[in-house]
C-alpha positions as CSV (number, residue, x, y, z in Angstrom):
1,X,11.1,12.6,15.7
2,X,8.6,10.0,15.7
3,X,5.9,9.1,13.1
4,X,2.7,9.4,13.6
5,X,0.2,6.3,12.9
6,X,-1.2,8.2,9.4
7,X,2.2,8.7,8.8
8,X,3.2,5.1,9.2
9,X,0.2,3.8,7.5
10,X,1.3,6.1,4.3
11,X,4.7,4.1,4.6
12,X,3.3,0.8,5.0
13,X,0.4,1.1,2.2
14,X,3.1,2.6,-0.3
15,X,5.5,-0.1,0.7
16,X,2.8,-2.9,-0.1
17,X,1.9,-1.0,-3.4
18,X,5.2,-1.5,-4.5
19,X,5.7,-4.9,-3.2
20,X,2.3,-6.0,-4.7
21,X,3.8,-4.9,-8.1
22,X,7.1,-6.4,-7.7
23,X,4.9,-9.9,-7.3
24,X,2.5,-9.1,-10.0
25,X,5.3,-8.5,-12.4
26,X,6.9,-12.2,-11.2
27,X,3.4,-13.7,-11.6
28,X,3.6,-14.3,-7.6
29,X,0.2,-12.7,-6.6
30,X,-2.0,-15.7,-5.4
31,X,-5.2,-15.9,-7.8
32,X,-8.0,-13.4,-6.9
33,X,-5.9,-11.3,-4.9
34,X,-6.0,-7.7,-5.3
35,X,-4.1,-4.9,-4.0
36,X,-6.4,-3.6,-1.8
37,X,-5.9,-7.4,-0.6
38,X,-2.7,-7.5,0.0
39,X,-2.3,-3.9,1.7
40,X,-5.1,-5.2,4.3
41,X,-3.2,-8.3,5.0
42,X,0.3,-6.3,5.6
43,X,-1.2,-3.7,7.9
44,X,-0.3,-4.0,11.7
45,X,-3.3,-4.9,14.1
46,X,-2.4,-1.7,16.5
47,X,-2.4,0.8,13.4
48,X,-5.1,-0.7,11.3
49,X,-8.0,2.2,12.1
50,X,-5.9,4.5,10.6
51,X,-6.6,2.4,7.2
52,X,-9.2,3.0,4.6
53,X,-9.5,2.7,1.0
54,X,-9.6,6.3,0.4
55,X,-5.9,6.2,1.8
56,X,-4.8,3.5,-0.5
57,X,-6.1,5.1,-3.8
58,X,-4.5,8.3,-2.5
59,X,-1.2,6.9,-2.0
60,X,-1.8,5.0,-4.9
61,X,-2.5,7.6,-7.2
62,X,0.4,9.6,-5.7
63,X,2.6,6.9,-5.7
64,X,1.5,6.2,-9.5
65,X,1.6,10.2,-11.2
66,X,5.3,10.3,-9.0
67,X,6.6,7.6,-11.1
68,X,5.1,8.5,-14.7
69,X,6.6,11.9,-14.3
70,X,10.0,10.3,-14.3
């Protein structure tokens, strides 16, 4: 089975959430950068109009109540 492009932009934007954090946490995050940033820089060129910001605060927010339920 292969993924579609949503479904590989889900893996990529939840992948760069939890990358994003990982730096954050390590005070690596260049100055002014934000998440939205950092997802928009990681994103493929051939996939990237599959991308919007509604899809990163969904994944974000999924990514976020999946964790706290833990």
């Amino acid at each position: 089975m292969t993924l579609s492009d949503k479904e590989k932009m889900v893996a990529i934007i939840s992948n760069g959430i939890a990358v994003f954090s990982l730096l954050q946490e390590r005070d690596s995050v260049p100055k002014n950068t934000t998440m939205y940033d950092f997802v928009l820089k990681i994103v493929p060129e051939n996939i990237k109009s599959e991308l919007n910001i509604e899809l990163i605060d969904e994944v974000f927010q999924y990514v976020s109540s999946a964790h706290s339920s833990t």
